[in-house]
C-alpha positions in Angstrom: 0.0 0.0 0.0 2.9 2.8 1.0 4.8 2.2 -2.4 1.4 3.1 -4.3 1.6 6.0 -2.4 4.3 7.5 -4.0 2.9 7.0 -7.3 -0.6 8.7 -6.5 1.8 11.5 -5.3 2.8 13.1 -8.3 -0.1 12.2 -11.0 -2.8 10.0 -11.4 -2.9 8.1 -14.9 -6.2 9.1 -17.0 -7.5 6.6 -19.2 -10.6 8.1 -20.2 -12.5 6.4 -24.0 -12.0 8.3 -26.6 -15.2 10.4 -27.9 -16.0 11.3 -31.6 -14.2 15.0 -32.1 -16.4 17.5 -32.3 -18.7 17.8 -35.9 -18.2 21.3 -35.8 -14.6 22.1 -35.2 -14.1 22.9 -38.7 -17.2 25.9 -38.4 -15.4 27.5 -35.5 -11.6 27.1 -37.3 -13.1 28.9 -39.8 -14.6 31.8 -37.9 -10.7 32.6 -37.3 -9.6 36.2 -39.0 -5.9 34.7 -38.9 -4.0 31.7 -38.3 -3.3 33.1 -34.8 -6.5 33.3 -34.2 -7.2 29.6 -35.3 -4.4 28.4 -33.5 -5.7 30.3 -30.3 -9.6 28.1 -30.8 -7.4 25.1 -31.2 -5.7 25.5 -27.8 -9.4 26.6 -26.5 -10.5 23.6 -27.7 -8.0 21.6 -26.5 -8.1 23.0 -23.1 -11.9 21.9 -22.9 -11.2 18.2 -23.7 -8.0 17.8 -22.0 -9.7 16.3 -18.7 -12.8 14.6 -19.7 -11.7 13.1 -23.3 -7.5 13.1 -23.2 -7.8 11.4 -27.1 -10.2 13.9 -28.4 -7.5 16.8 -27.2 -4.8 15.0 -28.6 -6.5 15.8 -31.8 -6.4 19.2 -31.2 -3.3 19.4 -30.0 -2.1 17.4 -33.4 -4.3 19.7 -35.7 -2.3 23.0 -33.7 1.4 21.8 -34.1 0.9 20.8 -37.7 -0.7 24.2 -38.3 1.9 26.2 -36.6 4.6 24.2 -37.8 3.5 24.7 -42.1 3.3 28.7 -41.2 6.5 28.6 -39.3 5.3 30.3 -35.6 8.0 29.0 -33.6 6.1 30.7 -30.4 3.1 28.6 -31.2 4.9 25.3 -31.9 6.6 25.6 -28.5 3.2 26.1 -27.1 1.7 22.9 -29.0 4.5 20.8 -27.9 3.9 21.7 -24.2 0.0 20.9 -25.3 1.3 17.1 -26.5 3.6 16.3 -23.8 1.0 17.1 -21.0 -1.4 15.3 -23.0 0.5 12.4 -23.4 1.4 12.4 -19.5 -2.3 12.2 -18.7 -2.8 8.8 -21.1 0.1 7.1 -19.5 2.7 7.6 -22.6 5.2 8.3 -21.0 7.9 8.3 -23.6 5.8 10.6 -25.8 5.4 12.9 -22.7 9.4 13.4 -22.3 10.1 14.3 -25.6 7.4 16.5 -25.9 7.9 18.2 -22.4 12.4 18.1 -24.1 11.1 19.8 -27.3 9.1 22.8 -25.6 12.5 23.0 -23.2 15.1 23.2 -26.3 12.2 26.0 -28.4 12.1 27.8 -24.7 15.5 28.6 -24.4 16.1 29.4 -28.2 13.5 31.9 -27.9 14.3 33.3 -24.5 11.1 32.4 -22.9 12.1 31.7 -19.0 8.3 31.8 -18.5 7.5 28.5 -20.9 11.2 26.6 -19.9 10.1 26.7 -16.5 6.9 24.3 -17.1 8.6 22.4 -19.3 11.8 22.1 -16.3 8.7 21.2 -13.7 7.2 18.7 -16.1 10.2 17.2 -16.7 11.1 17.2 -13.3 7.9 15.1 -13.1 8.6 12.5 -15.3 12.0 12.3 -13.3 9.7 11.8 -9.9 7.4 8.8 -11.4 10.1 6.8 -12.9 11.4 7.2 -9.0 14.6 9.1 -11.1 14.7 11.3 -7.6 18.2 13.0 -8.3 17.5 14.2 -11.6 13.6 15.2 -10.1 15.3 17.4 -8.0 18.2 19.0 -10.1 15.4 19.7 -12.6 12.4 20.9 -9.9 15.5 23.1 -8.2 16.0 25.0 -12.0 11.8 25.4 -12.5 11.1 27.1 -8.7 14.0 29.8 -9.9 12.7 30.5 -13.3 9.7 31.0 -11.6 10.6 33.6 -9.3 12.5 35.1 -11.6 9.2 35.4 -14.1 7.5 36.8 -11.3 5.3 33.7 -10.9 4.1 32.9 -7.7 1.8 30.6 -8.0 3.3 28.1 -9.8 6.5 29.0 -7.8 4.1 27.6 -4.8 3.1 24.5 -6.6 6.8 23.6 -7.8 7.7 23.7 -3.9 5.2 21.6 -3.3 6.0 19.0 -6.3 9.7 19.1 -4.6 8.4 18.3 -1.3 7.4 15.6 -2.5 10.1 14.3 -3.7 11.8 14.8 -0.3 9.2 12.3 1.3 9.9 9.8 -1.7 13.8 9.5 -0.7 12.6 9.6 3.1 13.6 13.1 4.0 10.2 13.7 5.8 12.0 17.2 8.0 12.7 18.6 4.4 9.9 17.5 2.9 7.7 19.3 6.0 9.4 22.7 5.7 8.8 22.5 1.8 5.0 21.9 2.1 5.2 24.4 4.7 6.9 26.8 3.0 4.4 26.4 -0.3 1.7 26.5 1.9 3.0 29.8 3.2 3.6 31.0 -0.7 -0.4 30.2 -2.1 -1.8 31.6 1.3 -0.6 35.1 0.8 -2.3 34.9 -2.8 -5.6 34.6 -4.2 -5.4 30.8 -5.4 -8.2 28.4 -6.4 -8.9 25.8 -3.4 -7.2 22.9 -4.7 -4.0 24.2 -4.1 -3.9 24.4 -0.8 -6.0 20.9 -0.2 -3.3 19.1 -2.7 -0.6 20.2 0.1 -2.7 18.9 3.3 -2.8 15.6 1.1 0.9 15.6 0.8 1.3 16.6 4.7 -1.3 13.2 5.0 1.7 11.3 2.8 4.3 12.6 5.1 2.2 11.5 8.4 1.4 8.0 6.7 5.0 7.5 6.0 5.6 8.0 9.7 3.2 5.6 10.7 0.8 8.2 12.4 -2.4 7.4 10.5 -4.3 9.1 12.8 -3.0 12.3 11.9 -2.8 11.4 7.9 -6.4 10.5 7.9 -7.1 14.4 9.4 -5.1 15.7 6.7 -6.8 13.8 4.1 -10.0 14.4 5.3 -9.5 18.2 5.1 -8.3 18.2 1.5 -11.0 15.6 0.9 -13.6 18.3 1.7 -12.4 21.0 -0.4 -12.1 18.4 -3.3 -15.8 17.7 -2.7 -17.0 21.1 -2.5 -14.9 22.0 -5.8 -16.7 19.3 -7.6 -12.9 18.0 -8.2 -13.7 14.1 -8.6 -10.3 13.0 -9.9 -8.5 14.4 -6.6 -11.6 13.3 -4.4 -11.5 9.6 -5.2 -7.6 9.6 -4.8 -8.2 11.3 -1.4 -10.9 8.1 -0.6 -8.0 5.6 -1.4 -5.2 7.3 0.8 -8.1 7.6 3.6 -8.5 4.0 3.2 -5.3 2.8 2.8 -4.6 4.4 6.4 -7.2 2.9 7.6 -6.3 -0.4 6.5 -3.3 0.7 8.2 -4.8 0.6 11.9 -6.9 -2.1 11.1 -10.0 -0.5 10.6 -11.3 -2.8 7.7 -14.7 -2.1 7.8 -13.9 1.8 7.0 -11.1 1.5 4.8 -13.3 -0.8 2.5 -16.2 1.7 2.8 -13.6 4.7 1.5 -12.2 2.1 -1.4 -15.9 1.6 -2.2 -16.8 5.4 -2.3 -13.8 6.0 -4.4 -14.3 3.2 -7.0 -17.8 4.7 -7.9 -16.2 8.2 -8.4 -13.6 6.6 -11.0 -16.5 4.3 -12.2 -18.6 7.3 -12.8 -16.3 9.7 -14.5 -14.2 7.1 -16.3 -11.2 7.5 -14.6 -9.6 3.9 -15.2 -6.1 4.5 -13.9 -7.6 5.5 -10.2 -10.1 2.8 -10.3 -7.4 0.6 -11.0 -5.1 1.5 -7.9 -9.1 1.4 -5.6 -9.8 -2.5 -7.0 -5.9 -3.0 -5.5 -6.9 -1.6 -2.2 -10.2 -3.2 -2.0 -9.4 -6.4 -3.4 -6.2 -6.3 -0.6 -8.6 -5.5 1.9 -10.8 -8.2 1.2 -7.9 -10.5 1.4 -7.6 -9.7 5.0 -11.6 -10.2 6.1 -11.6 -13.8 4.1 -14.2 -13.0 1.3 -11.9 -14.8 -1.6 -14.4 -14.8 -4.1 -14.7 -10.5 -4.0 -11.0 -10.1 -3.6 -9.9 -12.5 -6.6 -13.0 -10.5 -8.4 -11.7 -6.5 -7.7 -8.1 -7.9 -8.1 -8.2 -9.3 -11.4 -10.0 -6.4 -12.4 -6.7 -4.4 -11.4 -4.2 -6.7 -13.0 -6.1 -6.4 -16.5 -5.6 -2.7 -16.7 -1.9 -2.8 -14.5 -0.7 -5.6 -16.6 -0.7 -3.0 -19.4 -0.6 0.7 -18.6 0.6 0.3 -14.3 3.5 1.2 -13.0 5.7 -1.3 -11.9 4.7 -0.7 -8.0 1.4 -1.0 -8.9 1.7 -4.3 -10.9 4.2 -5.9 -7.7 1.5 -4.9 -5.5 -1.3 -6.6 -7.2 0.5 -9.1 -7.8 1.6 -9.5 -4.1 -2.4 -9.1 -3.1 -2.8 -12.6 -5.1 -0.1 -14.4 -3.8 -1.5 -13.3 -0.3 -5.1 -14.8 -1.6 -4.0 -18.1 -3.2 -1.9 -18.6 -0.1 -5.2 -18.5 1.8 -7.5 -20.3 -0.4 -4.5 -23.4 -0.4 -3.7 -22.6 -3.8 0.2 -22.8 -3.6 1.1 -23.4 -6.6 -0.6 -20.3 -8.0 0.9 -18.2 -4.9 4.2 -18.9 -5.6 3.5 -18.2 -9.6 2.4 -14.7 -8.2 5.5 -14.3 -5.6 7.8 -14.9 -8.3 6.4 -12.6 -10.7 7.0 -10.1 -9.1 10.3 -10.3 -7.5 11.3 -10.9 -11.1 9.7 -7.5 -11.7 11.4 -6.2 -8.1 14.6 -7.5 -9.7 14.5 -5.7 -12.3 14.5 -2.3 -11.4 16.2 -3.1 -7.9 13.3 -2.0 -5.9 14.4 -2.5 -1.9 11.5 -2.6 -0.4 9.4 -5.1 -2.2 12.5 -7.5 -2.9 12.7 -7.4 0.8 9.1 -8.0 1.4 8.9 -10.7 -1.2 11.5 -12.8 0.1 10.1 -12.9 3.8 7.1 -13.5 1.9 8.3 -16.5 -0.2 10.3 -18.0 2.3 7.8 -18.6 4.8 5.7 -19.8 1.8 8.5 -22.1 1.4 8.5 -23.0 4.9 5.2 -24.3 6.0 3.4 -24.6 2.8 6.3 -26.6 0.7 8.1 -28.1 3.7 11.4 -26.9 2.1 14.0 -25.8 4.6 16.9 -24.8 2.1 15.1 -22.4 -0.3 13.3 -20.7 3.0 16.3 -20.2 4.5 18.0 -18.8 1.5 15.0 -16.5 1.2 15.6 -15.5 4.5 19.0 -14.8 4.3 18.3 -12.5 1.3 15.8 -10.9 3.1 18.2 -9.7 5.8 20.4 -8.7 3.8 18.0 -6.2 2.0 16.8 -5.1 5.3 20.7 -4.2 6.5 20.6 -2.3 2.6 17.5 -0.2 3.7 18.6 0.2 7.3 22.2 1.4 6.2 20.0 3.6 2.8 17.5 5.2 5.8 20.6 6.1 7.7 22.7 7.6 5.1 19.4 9.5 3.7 19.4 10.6 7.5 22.7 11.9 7.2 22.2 13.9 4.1 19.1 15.3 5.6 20.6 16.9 8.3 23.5 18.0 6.0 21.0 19.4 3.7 19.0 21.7 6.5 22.2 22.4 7.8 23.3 23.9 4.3 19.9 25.7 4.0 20.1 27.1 7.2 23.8 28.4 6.8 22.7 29.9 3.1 20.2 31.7 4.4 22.0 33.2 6.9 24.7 33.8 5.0 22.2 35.7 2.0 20.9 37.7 5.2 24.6 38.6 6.4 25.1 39.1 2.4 21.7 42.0 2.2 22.9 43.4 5.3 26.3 44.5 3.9 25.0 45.5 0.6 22.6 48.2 2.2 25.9 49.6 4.7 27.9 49.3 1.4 25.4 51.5 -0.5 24.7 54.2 2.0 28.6 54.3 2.6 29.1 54.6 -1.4 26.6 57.4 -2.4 28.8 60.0 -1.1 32.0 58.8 -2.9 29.6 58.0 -6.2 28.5 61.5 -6.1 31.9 63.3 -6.2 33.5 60.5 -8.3 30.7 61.0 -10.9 31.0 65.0 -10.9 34.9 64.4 -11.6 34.8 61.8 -14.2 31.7 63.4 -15.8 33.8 66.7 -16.4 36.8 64.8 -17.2 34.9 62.5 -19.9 32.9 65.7 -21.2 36.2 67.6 -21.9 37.5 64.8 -23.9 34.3 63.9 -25.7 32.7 67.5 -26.6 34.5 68.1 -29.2 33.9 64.6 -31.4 30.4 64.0 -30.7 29.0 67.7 -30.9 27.3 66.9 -34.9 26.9 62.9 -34.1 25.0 64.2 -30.4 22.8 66.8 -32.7 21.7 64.1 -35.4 21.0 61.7 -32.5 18.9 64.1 -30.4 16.1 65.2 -33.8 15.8 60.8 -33.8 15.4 60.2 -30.2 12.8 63.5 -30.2 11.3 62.0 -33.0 10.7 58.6 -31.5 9.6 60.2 -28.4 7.2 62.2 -29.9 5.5 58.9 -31.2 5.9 57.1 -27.8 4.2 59.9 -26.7 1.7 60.1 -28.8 0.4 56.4 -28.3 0.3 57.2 -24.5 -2.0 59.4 -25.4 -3.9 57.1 -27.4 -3.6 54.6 -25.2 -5.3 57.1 -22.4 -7.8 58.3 -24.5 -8.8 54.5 -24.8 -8.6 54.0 -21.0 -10.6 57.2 -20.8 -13.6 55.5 -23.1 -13.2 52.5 -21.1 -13.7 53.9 -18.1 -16.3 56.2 -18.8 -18.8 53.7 -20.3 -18.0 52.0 -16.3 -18.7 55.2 -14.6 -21.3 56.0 -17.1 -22.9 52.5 -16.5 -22.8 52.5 -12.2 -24.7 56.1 -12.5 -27.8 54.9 -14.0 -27.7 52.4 -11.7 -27.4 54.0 -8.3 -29.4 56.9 -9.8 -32.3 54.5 -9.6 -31.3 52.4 -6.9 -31.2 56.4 -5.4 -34.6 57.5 -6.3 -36.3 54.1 -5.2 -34.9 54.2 -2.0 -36.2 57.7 -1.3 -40.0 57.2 -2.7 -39.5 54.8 0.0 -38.8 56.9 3.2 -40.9 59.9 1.9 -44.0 56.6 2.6 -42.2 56.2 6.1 -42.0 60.1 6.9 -45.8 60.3 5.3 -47.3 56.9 7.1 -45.5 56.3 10.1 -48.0 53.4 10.8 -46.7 51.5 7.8 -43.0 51.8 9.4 -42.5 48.4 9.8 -43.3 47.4 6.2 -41.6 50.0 4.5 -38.6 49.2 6.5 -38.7 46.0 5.1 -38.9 47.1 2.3 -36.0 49.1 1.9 -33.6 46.6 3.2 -34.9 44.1 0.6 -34.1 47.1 -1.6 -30.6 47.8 -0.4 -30.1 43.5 -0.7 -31.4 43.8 -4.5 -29.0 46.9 -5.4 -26.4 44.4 -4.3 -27.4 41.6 -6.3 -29.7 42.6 -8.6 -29.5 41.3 -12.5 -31.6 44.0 -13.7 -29.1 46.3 -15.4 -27.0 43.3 -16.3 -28.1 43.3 -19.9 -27.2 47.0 -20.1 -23.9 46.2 -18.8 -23.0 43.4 -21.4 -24.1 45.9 -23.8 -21.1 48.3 -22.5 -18.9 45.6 -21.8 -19.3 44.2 -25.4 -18.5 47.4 -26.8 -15.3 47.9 -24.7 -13.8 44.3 -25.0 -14.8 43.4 -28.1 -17.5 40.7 -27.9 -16.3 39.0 -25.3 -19.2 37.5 -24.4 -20.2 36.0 -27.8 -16.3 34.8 -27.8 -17.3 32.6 -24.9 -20.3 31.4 -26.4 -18.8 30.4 -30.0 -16.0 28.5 -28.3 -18.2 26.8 -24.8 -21.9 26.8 -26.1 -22.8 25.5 -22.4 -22.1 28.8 -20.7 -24.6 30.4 -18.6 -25.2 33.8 -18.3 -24.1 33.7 -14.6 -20.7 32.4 -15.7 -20.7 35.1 -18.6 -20.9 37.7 -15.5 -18.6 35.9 -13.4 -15.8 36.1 -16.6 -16.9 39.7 -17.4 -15.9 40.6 -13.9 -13.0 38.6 -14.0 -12.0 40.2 -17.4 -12.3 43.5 -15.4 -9.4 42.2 -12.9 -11.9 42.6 -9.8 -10.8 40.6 -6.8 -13.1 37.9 -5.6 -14.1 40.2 -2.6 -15.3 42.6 -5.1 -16.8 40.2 -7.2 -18.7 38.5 -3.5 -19.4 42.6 -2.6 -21.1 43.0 -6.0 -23.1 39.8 -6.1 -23.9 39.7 -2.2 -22.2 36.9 -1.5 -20.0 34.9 0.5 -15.8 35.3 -1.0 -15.9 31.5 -0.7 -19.1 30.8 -3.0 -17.3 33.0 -5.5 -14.3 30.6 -5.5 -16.3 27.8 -5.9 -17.8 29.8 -9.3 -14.5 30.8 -10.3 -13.2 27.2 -9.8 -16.0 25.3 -11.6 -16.0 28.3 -14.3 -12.5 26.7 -14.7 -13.4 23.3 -15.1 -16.5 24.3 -17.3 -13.7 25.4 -19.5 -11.5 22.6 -19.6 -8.2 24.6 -17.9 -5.8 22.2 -16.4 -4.7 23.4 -12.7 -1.5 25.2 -14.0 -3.4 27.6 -16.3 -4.4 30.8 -14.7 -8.4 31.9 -15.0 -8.2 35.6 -15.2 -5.1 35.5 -17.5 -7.0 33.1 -20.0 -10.2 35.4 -19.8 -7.6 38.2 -20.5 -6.1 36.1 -24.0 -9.7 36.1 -25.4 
């Protein structure tokens, strides 16, 4: 159960059947003024399918690198290779995925786009992190979180921290891997980030509790991040959250719950075809069923596991099921089949030199050995192998121990040596300004003497261009005010008609109070039902899209060419966005709670098809 932990970690595998593509791509593409603009419905499109049809966005994704590619848009190619190797990451392709994800890095840095190489570093960095590659994971997660804060990029900044925290807890740093989900927990709560964010790092906090055996504490953590995933309507996280729930349950011997959270997350996967999680649930159920003695379910949920493992798992999850089995046959009397199972996978254990499960194999198969094949010499050469892999992991957990405490030393020491460092820079600089001051006077005299004389006609001819091209810098300022001007004043123009009748209403209203006194009560009512409408009313809604249209070009029939489903409560919602208001503006305007308005804004999102690394506001900004 603890090794498909670390798979769950860092991404679960969607196998989701592949739908007919849409009959009427070809109508939208050709809406398009320019290829640009085609390119930009492709990636629209593609964003849309990405999570509920993987195969139908691979399309899209083909369709955008093969257009970009004939017209030669280098910026867009980059952009449809990141597009394919994400894609190809979420059907398990893993190959595919890393030479993608190498292709966007190699177009990033030819084209000086910090900004695109950092994704493609973290994605890569991924990869690294699944094919337990944790070195290179790190070296590659290490280079993404600086190219994010160099970008400016906080939020993803937050997330990469996050990603390398995790692969901390895979090598069994757990003190490291703490202060990093601390420390990206302390990044996203200073911004305004969707809720997931946040609940995926409680989940990882669960990991790092689960790895040190307190359950208790994991299942708190899950639970909290299970909550958010419900309320978000985010079933691919939720049913993942059921299994780790379960799997600590199974933990303390709680089988009754942990098969009732295996259960609740199976129907999720079930329900929203996402095979790979369903997978990893029948693994856990059919393991737990093992345990109560109901054979006939177990061998049911665990063959159900091996037929999609045997071809798309990872190699944990095919040892484990295959483990599960041996365990089963074992108690059904069916030795011959267990020890088929048990060697299986240690062949598979073998092969990539996995620790762990040769040593749990071998205890495994030697006391199989022992009392089920009454043979002495192969148990106790099973056993022997088995200590000896236990004295590998002892000495591994120790050295890992050692490194850990090297590596906080290291951190702490360069961050107090960085503090020491900004410290001296600021005494240096007050100390300097002086000096700077009178050197500069000097040398400015000194270089002016020598210079005057050369440059006088070169200084002349450069002054009429540099007025010239100020002139026109200036003038598109102004322009660009004059816009800004029209913008705002169809806003301003806008919230006057509406307070001006908000305004008048509300006075009719006391001039009844100060007139019938008797009808106080009512009238009161009245006017704070009045004061809750202003706040929330739709009334002048129309009359606002009809301003907002004008100003940002359509936007709203934009969103309704490209996601037909829209409501108009999620055209408001965008609109608002588009205008950069914060979601306590957006809660003051509507009347509602900030929290129901990140619920909108994060199932506006998934309405769109934007994949968690994709910003809302700056997508509603692109269109």
């Amino acid at each position: 159960m603890k090794n498909l932990l670390s798979v769950l970690l860092l991404m679960p595998i969607f196998c989701i059947a592949q739908k007919a593509t849409s009959d009427n791509t070809s109508d939208i593409l050709s809406k398009g003024t320019s290829i640009e603009n085609k390119l930009d419905t492709l990636a629209a499109l593609y964003n849309k399918a990405i999570y509920s049809n993987p195969k139908e966005a691979l399309v899209y994704a083909r369709k955008r690198l093969k257009m970009a590619d004939s017209a030669n848009l280098k910026k867009y190619i980059m952009d449809s290779y990141h597009l394919l190797g994400s894609n190809h990451n979420y059907l398990g392709n893993m190959d595919s995925s890393l030479f993608y994800h190498t292709k966007t890095k190699e177009l990033a840095i030819e084209l000086h786009d910090d900004k695109t190489l950092a994704m493609a570093l973290s994605d890569i960095g991924n990869h690294y992190g699944l094919l337990g590659e944790y070195d290179n994971s790190f070296q590659t997660y290490e280079e993404a979180i600086e190219l994010f804060k160099k970008v400016g990029d906080p939020i993803k900044y937050g997330v990469t921290t996050g990603h390398l925290g995790t692969i901390h807890m895979n090598k069994g740093n757990y003190s490291i891997a703490q202060l990093k989900f601390s420390e990206a927990l302390k990044i996203l709560d200073t911004l305004e980030t969707e809720p997931y964010m946040e609940a995926d790092i409680l989940r990882k906090i669960g990991h790092i509790q689960y790895n040190l055996k307190n359950y208790e504490a994991s299942i708190e953590y899950y639970k909290k991040a299970l909550k958010v995933y419900l309320e978000t309507d985010d079933n691919v996280f939720a049913a993942e959250a059921y299994i780790d729930i379960g799997t600590s349950y199974l933990e303390m011997n709680n089988k009754e719950l942990a098969i009732s959270n295996f259960i609740k997350s199976i129907d999720i996967s079930e329900k929203f075809d996402l095979e790979g999680t369903a997978a990893i649930g029948y693994t856990n159920l059919g393991g737990a069923y093992v345990k109560t003695g109901e054979h006939s379910l177990a061998e049911e949920y665990l063959n159900k596991s091996w037929k999609f493992h045997e071809s798309k798992g990872f190699i944990n999850n095919r040892i484990q099921v295959l483990q599960n089995k041996a365990e089963l046959y074992l108690k059904k009397q069916d030795l011959e089949n267990s020890l088929f199972n048990i060697n299986t996978a240690l062949q598979i254990a073998d092969s990539v030199n996995s620790l762990e499960y040769q040593s749990n194999l071998r205890l495994f198969r030697s006391k199989l050995y022992e009392e089920a094949f009454k043979n002495e010499t192969l148990a106790l050469k099973d056993r022997k192998l088995y200590e000896f892999y236990r004295d590998s992991i002892y000495n591994l957990k120790k050295t890992n121990q050692i490194e850990e405490l090297k590596t906080i030393y290291e951190t702490e020491k360069k961050e107090a040596e960085i503090a020491l460092q900004e410290e001296e820079i600021k005494t240096l600089n007050a100390q300097s300004k002086a000096d700077k001051l009178q050197k500069g006077i000097y040398a400015g005299g000194m270089a002016s003497a020598l210079a005057v004389s050369g440059l006088l006609f070169f200084g002349f001819r450069q002054r009429i261009k540099k007025n010239r091209i100020a002139r026109e810098k200036q003038e598109a300022i102004y322009q660009q005010e004059i816009e800004h001007k029209q913008k705002e004043l169809a806003s301003q123009t806008l919230h006057l008609v509406q307070k001006n009748t908000f305004i008048q209403e509300l006075m009719e209203n006391l001039e009844n109070i100060k007139n019938s006194p008797e009808k106080f009560k009512m009238e009161f009512r009245r006017i704070v039902m009045l004061l809750k409408k202003e706040n929330a009313s739709d009334k002048d809604w129309e009359v606002f899209k009809s301003y907002f249209a004008d100003v940002h070009n359509d936007f709203d029939q934009k969103l309704k060419t490209i996601y037909p489903d829209i409501s108009e409560k999620e055209i408001r919602l965008a609109a608002f966005l588009r205008m950069n208001l914060t979601t306590k503006e957006i809660a003051a305007t509507l009347n509602v709670l900030p929290d129901s308005i990140l619920k909108s804004k994060y199932r506006l999102k998934k309405k769109l098809g934007l994949d968690k690394d994709t910003d809302l506001g700056t997508f509603l900004n692109s269109l």
